[in-house]
Biopython code that builds the backbone (N, CA, C, O; Angstrom):
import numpy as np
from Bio.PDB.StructureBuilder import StructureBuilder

atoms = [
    (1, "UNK", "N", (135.425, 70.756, 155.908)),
    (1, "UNK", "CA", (136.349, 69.826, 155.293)),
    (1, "UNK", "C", (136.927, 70.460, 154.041)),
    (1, "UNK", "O", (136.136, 70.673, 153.122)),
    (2, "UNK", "N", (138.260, 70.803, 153.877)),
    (2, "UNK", "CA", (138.659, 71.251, 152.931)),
    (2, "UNK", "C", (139.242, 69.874, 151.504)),
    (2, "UNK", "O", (139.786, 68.796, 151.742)),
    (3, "UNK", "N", (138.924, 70.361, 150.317)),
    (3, "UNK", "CA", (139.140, 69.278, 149.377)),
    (3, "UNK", "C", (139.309, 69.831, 148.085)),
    (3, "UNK", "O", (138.702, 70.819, 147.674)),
    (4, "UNK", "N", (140.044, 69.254, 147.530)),
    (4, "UNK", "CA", (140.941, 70.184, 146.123)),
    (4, "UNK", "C", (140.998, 68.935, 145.355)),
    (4, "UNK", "O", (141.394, 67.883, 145.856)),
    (5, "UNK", "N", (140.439, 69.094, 143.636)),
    (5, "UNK", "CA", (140.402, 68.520, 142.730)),
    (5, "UNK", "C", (141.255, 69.246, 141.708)),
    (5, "UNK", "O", (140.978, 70.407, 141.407)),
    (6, "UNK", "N", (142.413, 68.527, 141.091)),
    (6, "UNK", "CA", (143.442, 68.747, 140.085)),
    (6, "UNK", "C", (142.927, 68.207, 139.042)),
    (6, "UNK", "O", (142.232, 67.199, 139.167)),
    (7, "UNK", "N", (143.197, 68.842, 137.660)),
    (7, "UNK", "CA", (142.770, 68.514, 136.634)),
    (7, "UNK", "C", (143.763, 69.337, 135.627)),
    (7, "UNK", "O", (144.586, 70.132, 136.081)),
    (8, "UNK", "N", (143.646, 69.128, 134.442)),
    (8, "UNK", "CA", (144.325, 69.601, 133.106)),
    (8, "UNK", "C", (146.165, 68.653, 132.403)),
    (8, "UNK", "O", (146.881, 68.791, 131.411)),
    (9, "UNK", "N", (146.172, 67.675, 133.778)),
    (9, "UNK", "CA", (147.452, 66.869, 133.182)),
    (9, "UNK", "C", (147.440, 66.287, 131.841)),
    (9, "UNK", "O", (146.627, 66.580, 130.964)),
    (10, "UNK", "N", (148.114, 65.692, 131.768)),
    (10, "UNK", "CA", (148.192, 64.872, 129.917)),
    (10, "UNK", "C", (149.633, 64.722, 129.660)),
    (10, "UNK", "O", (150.501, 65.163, 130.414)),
    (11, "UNK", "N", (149.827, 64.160, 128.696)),
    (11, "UNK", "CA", (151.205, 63.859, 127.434)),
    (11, "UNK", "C", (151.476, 65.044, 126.546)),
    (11, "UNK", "O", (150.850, 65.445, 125.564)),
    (12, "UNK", "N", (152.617, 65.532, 127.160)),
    (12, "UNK", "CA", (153.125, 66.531, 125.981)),
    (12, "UNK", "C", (154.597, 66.316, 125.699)),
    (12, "UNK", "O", (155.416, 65.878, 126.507)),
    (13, "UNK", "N", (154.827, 66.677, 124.458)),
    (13, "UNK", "CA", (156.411, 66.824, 123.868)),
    (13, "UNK", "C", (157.216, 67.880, 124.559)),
    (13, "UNK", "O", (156.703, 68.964, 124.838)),
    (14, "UNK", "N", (158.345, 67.625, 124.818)),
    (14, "UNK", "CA", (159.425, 68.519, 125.181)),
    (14, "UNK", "C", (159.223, 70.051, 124.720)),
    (14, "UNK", "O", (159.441, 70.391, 123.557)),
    (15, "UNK", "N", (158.851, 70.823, 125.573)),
    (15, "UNK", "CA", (159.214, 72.399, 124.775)),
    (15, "UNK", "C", (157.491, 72.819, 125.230)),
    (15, "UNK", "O", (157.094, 73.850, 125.773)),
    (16, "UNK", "N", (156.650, 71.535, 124.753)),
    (16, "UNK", "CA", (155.333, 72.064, 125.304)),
    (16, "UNK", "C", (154.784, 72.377, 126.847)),
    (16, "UNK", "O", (155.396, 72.018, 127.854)),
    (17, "UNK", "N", (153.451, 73.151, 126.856)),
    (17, "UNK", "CA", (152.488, 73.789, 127.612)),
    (17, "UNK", "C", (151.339, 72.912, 127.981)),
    (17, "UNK", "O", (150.765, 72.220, 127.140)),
    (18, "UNK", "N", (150.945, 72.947, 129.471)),
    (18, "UNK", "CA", (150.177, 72.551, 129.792)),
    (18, "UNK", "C", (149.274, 73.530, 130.714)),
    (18, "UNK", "O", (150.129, 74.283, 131.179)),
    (19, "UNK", "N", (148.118, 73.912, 131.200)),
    (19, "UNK", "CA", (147.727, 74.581, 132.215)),
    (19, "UNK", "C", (146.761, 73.660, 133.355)),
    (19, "UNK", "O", (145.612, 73.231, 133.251)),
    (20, "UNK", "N", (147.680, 73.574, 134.378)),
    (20, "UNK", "CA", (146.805, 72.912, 135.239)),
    (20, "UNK", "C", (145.826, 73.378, 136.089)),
    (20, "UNK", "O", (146.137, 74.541, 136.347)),
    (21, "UNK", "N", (144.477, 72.991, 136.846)),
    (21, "UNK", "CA", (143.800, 73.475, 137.761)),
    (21, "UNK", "C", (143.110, 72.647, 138.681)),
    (21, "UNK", "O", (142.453, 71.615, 138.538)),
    (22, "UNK", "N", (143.561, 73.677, 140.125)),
    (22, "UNK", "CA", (142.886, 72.978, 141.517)),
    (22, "UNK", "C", (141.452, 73.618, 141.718)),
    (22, "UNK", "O", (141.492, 74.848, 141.694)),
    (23, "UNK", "N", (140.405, 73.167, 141.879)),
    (23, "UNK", "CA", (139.123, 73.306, 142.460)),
    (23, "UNK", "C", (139.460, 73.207, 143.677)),
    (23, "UNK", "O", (140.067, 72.187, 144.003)),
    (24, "UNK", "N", (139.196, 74.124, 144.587)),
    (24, "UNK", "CA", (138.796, 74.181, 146.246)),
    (24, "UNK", "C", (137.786, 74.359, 146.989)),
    (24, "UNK", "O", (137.215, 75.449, 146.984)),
    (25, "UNK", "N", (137.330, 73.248, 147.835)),
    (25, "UNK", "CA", (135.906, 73.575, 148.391)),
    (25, "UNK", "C", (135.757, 74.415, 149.655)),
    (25, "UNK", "O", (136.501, 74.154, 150.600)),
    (26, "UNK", "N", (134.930, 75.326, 149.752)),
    (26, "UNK", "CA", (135.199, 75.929, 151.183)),
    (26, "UNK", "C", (135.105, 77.458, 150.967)),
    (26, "UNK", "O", (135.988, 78.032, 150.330)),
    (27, "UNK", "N", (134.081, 78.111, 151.471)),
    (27, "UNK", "CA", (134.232, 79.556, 150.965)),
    (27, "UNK", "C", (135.187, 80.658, 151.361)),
    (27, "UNK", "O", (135.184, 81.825, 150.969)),
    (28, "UNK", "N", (135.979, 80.084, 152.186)),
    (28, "UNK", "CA", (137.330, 80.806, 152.568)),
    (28, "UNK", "C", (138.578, 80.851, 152.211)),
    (28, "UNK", "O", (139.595, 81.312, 152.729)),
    (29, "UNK", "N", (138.338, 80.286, 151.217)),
    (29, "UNK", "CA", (139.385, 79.763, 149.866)),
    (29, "UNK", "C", (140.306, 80.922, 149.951)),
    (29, "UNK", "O", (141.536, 80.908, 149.998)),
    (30, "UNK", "N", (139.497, 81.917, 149.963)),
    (30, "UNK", "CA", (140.662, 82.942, 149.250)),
    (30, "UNK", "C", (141.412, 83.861, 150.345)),
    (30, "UNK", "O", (142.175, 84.810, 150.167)),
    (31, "UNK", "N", (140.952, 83.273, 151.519)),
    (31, "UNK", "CA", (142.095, 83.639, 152.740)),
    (31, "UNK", "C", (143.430, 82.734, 152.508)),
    (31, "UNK", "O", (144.477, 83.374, 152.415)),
    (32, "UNK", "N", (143.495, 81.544, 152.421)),
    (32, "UNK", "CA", (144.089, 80.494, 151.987)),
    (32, "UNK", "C", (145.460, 80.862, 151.405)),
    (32, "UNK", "O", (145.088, 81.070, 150.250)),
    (33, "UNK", "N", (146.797, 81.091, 151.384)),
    (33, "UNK", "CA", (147.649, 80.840, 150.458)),
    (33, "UNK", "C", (147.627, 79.301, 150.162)),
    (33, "UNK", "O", (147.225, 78.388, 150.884)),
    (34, "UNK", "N", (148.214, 79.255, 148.793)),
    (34, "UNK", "CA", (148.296, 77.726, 148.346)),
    (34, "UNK", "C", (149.340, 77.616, 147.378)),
    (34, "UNK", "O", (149.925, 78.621, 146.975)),
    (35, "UNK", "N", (149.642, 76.352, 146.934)),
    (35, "UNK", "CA", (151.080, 75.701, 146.553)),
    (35, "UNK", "C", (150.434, 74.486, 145.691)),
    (35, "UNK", "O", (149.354, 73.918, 145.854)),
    (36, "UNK", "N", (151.270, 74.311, 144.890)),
    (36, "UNK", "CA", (151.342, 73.129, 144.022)),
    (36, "UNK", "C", (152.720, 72.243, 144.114)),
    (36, "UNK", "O", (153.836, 72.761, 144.164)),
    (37, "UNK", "N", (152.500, 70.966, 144.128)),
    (37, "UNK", "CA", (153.249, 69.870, 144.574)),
    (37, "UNK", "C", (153.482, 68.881, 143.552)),
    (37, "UNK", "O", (152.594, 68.685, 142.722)),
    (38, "UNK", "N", (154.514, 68.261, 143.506)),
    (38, "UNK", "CA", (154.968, 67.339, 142.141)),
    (38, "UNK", "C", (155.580, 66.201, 142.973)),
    (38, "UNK", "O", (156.230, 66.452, 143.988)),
    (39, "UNK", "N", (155.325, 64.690, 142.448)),
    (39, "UNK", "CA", (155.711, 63.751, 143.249)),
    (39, "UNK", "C", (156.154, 62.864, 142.128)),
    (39, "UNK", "O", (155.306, 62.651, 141.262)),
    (40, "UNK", "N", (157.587, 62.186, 141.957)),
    (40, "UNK", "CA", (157.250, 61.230, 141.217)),
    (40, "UNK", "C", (157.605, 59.745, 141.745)),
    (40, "UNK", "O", (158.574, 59.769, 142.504)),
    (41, "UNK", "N", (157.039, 58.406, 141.523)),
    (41, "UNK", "CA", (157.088, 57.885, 142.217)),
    (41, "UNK", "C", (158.663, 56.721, 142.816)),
    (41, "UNK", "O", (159.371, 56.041, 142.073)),
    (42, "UNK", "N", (158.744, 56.823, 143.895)),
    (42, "UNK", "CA", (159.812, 56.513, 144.769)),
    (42, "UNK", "C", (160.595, 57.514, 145.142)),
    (42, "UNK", "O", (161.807, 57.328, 145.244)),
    (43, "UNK", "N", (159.893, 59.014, 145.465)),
    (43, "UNK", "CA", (160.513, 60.030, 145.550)),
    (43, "UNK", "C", (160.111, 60.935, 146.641)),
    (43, "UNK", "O", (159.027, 60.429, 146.933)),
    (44, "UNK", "N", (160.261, 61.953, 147.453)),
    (44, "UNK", "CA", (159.396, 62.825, 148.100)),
    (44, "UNK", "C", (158.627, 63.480, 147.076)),
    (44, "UNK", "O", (158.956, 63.603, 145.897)),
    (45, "UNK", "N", (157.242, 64.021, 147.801)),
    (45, "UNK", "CA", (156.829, 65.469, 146.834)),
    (45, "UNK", "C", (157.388, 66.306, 147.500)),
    (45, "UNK", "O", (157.710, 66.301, 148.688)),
    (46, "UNK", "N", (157.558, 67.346, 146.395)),
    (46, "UNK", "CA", (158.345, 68.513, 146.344)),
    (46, "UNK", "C", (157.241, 69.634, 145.898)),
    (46, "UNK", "O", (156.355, 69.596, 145.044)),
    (47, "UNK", "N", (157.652, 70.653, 146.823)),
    (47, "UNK", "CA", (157.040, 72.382, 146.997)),
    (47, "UNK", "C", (157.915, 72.637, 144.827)),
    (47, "UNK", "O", (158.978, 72.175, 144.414)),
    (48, "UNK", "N", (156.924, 73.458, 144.087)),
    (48, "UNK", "CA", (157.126, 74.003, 143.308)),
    (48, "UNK", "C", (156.964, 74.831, 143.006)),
    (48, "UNK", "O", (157.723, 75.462, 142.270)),
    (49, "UNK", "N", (155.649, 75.303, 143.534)),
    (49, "UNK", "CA", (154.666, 77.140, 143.186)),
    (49, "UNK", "C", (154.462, 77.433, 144.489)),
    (49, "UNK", "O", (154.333, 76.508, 145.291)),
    (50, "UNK", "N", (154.414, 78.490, 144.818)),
    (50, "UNK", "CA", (153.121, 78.743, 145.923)),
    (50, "UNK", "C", (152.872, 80.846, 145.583)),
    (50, "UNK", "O", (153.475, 81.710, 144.947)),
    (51, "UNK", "N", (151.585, 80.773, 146.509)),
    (51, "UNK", "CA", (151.125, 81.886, 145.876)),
    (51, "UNK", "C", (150.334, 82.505, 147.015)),
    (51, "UNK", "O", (149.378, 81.772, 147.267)),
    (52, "UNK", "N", (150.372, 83.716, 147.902)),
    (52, "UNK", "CA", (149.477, 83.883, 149.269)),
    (52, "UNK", "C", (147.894, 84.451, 148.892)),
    (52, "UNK", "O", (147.492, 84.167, 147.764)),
    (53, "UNK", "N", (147.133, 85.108, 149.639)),
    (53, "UNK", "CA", (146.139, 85.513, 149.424)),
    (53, "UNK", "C", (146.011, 86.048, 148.664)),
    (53, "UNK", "O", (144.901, 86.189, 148.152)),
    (54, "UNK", "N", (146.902, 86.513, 148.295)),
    (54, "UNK", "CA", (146.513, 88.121, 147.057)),
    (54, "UNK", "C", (147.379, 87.423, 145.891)),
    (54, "UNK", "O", (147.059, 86.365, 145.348)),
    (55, "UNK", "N", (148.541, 88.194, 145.589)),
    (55, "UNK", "CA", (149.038, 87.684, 144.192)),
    (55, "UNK", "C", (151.152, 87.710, 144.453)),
    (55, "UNK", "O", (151.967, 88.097, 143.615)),
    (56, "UNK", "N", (151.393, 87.266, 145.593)),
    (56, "UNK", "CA", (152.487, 87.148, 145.942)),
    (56, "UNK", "C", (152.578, 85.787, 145.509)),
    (56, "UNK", "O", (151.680, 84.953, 145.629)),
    (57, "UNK", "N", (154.281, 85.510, 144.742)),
    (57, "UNK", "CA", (154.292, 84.366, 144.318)),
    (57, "UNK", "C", (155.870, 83.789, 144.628)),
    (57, "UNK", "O", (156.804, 84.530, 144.935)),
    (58, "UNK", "N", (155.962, 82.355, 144.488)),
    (58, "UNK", "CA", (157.330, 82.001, 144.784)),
    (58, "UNK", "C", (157.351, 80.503, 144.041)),
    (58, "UNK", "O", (156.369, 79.881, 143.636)),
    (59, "UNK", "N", (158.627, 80.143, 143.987)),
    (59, "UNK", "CA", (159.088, 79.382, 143.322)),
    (59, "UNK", "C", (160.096, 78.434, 143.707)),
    (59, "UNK", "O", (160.999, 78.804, 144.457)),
    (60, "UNK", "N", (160.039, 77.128, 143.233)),
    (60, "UNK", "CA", (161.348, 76.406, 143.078)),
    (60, "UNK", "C", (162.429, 76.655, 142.216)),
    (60, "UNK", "O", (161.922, 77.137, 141.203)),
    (61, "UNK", "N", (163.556, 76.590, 142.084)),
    (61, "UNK", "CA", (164.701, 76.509, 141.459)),
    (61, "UNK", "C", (164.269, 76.203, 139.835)),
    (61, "UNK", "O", (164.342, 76.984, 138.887)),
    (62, "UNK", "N", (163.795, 74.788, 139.852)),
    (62, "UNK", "CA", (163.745, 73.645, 139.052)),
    (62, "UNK", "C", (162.758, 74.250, 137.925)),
    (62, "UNK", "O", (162.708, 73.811, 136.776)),
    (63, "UNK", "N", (161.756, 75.630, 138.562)),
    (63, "UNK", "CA", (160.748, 75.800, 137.422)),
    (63, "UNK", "C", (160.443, 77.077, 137.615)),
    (63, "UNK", "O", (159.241, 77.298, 137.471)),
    (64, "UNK", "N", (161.126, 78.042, 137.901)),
    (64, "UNK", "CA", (161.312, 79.661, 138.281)),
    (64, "UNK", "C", (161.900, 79.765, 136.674)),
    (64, "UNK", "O", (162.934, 79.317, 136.178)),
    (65, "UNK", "N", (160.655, 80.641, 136.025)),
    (65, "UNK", "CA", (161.137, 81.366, 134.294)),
    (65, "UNK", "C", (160.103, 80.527, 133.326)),
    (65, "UNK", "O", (159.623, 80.775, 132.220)),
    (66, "UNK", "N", (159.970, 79.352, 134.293)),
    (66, "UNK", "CA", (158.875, 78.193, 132.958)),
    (66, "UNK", "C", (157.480, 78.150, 133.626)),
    (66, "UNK", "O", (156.537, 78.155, 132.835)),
    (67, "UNK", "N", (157.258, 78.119, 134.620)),
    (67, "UNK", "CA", (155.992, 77.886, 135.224)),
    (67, "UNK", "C", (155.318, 79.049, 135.947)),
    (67, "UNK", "O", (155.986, 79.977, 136.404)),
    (68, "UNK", "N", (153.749, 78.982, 136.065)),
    (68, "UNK", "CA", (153.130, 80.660, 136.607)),
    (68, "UNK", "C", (152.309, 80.117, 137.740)),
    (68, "UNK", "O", (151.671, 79.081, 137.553)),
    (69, "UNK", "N", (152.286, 80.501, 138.469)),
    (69, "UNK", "CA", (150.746, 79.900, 139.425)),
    (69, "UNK", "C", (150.148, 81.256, 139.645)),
    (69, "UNK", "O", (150.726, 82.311, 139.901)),
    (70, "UNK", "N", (148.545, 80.950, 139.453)),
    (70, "UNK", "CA", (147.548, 82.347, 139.947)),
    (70, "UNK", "C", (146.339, 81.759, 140.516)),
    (70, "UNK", "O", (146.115, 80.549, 140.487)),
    (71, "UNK", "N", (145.560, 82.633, 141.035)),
    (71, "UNK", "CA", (144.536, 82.457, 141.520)),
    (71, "UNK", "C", (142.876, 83.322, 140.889)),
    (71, "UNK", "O", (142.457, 84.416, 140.510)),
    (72, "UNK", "N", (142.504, 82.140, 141.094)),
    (72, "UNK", "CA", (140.983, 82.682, 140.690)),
    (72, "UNK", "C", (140.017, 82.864, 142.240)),
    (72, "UNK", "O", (139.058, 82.142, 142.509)),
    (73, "UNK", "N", (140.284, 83.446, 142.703)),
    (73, "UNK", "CA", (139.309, 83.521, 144.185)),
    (73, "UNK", "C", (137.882, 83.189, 143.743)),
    (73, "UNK", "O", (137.308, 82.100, 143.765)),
    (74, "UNK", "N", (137.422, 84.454, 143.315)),
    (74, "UNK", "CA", (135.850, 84.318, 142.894)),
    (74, "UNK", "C", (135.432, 82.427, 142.565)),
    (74, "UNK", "O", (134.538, 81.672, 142.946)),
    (75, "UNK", "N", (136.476, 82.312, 141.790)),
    (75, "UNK", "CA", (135.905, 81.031, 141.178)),
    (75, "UNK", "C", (136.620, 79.484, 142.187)),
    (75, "UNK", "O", (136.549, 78.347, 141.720)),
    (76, "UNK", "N", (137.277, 79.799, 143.605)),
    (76, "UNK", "CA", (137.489, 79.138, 144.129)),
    (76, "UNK", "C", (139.287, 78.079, 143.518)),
    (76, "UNK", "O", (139.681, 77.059, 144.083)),
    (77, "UNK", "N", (139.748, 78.517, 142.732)),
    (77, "UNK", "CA", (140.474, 77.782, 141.885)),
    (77, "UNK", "C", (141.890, 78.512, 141.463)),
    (77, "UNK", "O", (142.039, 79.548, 140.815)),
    (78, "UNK", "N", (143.084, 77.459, 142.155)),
    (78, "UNK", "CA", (144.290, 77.924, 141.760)),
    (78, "UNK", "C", (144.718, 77.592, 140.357)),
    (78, "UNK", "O", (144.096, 76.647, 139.871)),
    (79, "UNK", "N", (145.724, 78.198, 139.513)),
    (79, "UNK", "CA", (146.278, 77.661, 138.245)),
    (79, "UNK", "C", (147.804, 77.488, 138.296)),
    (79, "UNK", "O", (148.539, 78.223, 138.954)),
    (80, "UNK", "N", (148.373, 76.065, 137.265)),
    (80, "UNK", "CA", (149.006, 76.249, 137.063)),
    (80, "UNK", "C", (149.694, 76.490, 135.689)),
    (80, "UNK", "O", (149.192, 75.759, 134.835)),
    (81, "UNK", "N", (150.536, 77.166, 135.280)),
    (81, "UNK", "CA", (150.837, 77.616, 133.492)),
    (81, "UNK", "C", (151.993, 76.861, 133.519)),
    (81, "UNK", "O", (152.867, 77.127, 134.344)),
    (82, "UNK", "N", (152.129, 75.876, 132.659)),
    (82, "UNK", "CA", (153.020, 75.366, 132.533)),
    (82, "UNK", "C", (153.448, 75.296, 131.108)),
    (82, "UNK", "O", (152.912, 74.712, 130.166)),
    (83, "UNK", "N", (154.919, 76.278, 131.172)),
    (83, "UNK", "CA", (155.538, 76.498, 129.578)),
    (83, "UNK", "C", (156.934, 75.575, 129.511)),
    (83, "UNK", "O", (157.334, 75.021, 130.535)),
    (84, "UNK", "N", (157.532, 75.467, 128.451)),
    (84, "UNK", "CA", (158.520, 74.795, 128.260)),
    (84, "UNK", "C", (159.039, 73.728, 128.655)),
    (84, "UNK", "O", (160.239, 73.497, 128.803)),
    (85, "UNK", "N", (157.875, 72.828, 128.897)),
    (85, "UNK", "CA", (157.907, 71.218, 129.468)),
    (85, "UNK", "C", (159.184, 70.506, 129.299)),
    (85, "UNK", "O", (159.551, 70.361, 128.133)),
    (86, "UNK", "N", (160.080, 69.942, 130.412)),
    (86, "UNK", "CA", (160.992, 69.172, 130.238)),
    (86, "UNK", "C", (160.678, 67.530, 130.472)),
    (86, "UNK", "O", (159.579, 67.129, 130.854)),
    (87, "UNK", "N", (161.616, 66.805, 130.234)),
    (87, "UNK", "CA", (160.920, 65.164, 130.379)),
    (87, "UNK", "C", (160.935, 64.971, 131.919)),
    (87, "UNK", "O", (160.426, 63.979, 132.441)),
    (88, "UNK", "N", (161.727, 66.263, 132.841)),
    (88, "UNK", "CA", (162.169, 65.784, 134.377)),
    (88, "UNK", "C", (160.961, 66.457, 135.041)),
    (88, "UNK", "O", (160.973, 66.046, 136.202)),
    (89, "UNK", "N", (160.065, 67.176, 134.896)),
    (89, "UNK", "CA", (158.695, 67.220, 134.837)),
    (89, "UNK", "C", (157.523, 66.661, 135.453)),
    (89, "UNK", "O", (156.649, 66.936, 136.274)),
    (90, "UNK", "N", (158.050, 65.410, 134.392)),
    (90, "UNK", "CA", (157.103, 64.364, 134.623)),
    (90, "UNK", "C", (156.693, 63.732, 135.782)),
    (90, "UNK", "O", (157.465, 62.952, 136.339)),
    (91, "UNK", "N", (155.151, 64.042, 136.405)),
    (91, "UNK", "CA", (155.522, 63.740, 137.602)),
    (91, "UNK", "C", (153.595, 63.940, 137.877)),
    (91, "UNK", "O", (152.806, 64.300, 137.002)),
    (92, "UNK", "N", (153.197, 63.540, 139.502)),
    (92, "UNK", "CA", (151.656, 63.637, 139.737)),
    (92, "UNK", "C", (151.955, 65.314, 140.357)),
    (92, "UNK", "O", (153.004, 65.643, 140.911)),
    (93, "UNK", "N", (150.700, 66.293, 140.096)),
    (93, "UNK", "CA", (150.556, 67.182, 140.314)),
    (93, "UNK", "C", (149.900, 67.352, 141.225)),
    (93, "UNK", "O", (148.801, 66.822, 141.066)),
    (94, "UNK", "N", (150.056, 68.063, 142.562)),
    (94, "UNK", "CA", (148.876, 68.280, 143.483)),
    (94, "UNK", "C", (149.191, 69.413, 144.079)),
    (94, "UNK", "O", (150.346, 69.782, 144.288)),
    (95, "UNK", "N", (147.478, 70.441, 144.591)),
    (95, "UNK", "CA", (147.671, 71.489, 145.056)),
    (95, "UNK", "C", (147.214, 71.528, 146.319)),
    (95, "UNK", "O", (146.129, 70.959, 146.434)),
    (96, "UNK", "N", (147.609, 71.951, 147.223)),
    (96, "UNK", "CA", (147.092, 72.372, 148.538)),
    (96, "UNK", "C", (147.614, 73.547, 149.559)),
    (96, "UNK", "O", (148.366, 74.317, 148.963)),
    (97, "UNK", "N", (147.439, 73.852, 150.783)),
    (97, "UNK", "CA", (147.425, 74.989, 151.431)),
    (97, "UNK", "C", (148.835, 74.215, 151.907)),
    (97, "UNK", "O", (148.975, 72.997, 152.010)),
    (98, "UNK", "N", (150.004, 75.414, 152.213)),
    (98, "UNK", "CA", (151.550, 75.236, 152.852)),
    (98, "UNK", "C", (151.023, 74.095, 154.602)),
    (98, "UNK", "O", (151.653, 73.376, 155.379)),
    (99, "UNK", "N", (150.136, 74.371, 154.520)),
    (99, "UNK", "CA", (149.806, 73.840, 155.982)),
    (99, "UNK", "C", (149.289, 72.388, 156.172)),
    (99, "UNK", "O", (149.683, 71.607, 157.038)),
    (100, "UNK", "N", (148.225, 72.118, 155.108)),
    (100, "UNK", "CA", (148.104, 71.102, 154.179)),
    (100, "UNK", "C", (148.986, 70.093, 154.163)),
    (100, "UNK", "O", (148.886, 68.918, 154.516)),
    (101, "UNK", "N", (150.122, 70.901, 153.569)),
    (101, "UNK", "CA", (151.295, 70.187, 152.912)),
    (101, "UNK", "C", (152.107, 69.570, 154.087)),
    (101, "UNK", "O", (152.474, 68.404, 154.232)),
    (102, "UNK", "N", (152.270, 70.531, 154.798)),
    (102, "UNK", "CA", (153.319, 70.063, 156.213)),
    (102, "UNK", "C", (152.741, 69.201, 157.271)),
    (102, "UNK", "O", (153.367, 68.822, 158.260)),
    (103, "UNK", "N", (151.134, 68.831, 156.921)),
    (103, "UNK", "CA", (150.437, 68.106, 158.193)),
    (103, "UNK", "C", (150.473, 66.969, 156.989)),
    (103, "UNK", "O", (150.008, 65.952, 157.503)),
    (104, "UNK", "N", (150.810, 66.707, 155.657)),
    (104, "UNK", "CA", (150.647, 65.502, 155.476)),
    (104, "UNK", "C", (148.640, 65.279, 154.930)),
    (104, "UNK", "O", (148.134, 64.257, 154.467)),
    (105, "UNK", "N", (147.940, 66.630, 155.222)),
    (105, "UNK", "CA", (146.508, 66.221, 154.957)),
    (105, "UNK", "C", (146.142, 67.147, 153.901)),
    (105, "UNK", "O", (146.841, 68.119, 153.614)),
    (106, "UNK", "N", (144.704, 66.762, 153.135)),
    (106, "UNK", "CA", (144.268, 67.652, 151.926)),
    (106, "UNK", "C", (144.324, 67.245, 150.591)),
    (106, "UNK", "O", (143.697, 67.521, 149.568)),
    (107, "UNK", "N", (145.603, 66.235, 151.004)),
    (107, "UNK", "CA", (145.673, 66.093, 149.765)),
    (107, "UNK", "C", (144.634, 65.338, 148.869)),
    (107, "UNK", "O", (143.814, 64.657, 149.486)),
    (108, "UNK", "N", (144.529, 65.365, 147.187)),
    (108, "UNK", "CA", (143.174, 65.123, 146.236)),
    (108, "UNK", "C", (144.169, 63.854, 145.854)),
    (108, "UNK", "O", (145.135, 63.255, 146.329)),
    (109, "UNK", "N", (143.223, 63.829, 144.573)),
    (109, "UNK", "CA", (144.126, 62.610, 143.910)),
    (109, "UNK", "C", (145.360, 63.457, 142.847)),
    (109, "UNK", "O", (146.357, 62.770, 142.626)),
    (110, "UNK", "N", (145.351, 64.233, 142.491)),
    (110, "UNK", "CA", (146.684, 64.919, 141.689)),
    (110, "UNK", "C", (146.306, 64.660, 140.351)),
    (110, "UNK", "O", (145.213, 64.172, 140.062)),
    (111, "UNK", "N", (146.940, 64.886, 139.745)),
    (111, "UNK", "CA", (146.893, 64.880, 138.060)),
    (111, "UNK", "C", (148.039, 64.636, 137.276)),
    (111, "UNK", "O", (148.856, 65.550, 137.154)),
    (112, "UNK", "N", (148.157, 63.971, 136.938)),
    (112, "UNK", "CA", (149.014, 63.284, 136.354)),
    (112, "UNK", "C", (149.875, 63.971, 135.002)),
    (112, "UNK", "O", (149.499, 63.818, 133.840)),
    (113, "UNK", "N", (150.752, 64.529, 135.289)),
    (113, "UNK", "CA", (151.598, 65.173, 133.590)),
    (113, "UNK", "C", (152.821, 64.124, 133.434)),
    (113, "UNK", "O", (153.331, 63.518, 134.377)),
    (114, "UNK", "N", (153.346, 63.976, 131.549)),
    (114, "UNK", "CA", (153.920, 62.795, 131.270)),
    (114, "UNK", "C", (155.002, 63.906, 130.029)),
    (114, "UNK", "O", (154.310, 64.684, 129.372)),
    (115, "UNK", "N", (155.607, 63.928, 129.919)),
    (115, "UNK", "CA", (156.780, 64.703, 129.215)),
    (115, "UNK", "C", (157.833, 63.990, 128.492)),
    (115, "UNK", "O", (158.849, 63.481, 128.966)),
    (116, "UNK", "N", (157.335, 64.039, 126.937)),
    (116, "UNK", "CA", (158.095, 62.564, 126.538)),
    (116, "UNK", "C", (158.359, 62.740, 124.766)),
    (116, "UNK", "O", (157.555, 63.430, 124.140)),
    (117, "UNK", "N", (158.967, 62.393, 124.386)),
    (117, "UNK", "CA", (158.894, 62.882, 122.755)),
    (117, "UNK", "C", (158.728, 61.526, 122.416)),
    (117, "UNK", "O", (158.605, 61.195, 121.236)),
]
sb = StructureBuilder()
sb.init_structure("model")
sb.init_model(0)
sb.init_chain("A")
sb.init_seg("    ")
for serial, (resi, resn, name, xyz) in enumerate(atoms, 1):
    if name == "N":
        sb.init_residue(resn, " ", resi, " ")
    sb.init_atom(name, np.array(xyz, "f"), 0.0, 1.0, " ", f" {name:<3s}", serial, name[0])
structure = sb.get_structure()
């Protein structure tokens, strides 16, 4: 059973940094490419990071120059770096595998970031 816990959201001012992180259970984690997802509500979630086994990375439009995603294999756990916070942002955070994402399953409860002066 694969299962991913998000953590590090909060309230920050315009311009600020946040770093988020997924816990993944499963010791094959690091075969895994994975992605981080932003939903806000009455909206689709939307693909923002993703990152494959090793250290290949890609991006949305919306946060390509402000945001980093990496991986901690050893420690089971994706990151996200989040610089130059805008208020359009604001939104639940969740990480899971591209496959994950497209079956609709995996998903945790997300983490919540709020972008607001």
């Amino acid at each position: 059973q694969v299962q991913f816990v998000e953590s590090g959201g909060g309230f920050v001012q315009p311009g600020g940094s946040l770093r988020l992180s997924c816990a993944a259970s499963g010791s094959i984690f690091r075969i895994y490419a994975m992605g981080w997802y932003r939903q806000v509500p009455g909206k689709q979630r939307e693909f923002i990071a993703g990152i494959d086994s090793g250290v290949s990375t890609n991006y949305a439009d919306s946060v390509k120059g402000r945001f980093t995603i990496s991986r901690d294999n050893s420690k089971n756990t994706v990151y996200l770096q989040m610089n130059s916070l805008k208020p359009e942002d604001t939104a639940v955070y969740y990480c899971n595998t591209p496959l994950g994402a497209t079956k609709n399953v995996y998903w945790g409860q997300g983490t919540q970031v709020t972008v607001s002066s």
